[in-house]
C-alpha positions in Angstrom: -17.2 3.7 22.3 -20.2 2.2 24.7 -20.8 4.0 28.0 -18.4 1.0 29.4 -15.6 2.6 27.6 -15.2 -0.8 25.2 -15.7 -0.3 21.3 -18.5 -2.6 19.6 -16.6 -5.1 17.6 -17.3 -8.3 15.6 -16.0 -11.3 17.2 -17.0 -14.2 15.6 -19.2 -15.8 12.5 -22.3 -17.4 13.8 -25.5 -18.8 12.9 -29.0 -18.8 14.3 -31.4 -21.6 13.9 -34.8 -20.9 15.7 -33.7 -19.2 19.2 -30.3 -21.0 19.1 -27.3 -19.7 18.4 -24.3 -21.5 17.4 -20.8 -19.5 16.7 -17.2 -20.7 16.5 -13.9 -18.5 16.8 -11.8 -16.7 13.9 -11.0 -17.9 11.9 -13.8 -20.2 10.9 -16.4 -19.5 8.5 -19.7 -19.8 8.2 -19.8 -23.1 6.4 -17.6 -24.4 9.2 -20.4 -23.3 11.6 -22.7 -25.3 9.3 -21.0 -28.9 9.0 -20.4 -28.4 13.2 -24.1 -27.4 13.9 -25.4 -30.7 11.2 -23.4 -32.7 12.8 -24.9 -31.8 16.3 -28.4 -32.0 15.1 -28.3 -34.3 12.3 -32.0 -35.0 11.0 -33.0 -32.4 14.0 -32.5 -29.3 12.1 -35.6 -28.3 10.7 -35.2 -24.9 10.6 -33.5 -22.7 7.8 -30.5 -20.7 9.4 -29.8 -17.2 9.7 -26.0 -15.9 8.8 -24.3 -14.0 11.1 -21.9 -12.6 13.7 -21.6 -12.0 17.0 -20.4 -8.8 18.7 -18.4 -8.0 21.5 -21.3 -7.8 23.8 -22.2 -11.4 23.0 -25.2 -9.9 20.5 -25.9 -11.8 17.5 -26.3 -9.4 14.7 -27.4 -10.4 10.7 -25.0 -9.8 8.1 -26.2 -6.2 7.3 -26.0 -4.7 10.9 -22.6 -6.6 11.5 -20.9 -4.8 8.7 -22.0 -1.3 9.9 -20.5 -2.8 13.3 -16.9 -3.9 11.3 -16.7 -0.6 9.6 -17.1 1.8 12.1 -14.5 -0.4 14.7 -11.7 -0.4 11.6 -12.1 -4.4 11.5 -12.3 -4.4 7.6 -9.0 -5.9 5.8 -10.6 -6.7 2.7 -13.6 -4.9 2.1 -15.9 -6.5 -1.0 -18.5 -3.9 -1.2 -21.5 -7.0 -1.3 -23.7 -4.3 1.3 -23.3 -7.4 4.1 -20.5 -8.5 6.4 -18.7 -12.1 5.3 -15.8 -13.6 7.2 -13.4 -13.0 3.8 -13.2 -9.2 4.7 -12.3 -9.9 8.3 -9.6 -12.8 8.5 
């Protein structure tokens, strides 16, 4: 629990490109945050993205952090024991 009272959670995948963030709701995946995000930006998207998730606090977290997050809130339904968090072991 936080000192708000309300547990840490994953909410949704995400992905960072530069100091943007771009995330859609469960149950999308990241490759469905991918196709959204190059059809935004097209040709714009220079940058190599970073895979992740964010949180309940509106946090963006990297694959490794976000499945200490998952574990310890009891969000894992499929755990596949890769060391990172993917949308699979969540919905």
């Amino acid at each position: 629990m936080t000192a708000s009272g309300v547990e840490l959670r994953i909410d949704c995948v995400a992905i960072k490109i530069g100091s943007a963030i771009y995330s859609l709701p469960r149950p999308n995946r990241h490759d469905n945050v991918i196709h959204w995000v190059f059809n935004l930006l097209g040709d714009e998207w220079q940058e190599p993205e970073v895979q992740g998730f964010l949180t309940s606090k509106g946090e963006f977290v990297e694959r490794k952090p976000a499945l200490a997050i998952a574990t310890a809130a009891g969000q894992l339904i499929a755990p596949l024991d890769r060391g990172e968090l993917y949308s699979e072991e969540m919905w």
